[in-house]
N, C-alpha and C positions, 0 to 999 in steps of 0.2 A: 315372166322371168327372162323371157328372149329379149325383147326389148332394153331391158334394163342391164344384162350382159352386154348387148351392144351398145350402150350410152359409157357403160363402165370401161370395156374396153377398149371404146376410141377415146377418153380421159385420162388414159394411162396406166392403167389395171392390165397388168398378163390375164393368162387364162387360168392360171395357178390361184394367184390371188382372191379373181373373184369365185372361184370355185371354193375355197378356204371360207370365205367369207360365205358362202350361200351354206357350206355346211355349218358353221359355228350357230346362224341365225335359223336352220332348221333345228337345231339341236337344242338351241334355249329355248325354241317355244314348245318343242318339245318336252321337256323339263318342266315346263310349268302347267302346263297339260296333266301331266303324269301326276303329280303332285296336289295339283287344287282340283281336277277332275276325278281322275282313279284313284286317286289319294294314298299313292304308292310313296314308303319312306324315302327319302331325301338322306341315303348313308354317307359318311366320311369320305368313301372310294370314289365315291362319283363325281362328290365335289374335285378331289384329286386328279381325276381322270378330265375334267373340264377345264381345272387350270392347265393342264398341261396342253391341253388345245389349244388353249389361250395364249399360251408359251408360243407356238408355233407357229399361229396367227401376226404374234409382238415379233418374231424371227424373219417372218417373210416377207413382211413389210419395210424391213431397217435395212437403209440406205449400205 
């Protein structure tokens, strides 16, 4: 992970962004874990609660 923080950050990535990003791609495999593994429901709220991650991801990346 360190590695690839430091590739990302001397390419132009703050420390915000790649931090953004490391949560978003913990969080979906996380999700799919939960779901195909523990075979926990997949409800409306969560999807919700994911786009709006998404939302802030699409926010802090725009020029």
């Amino acid at each position: 992970m360190v590695p690839a923080n430091r590739l990302g950050y001397l390419d132009g990535f703050n420390g915000f962004q790649l931090k953004m990003v490391q949560e978003v791609i913990t969080l979906t495999v996380f999700c799919i874990f939960a779901v195909v593994w523990l075979k926990e429901p997949l409800r409306w709220n969560y999807l919700i609660s994911f786009s709006l991650i998404l939302g802030a991801v699409y926010f802090m990346f725009k020029k």
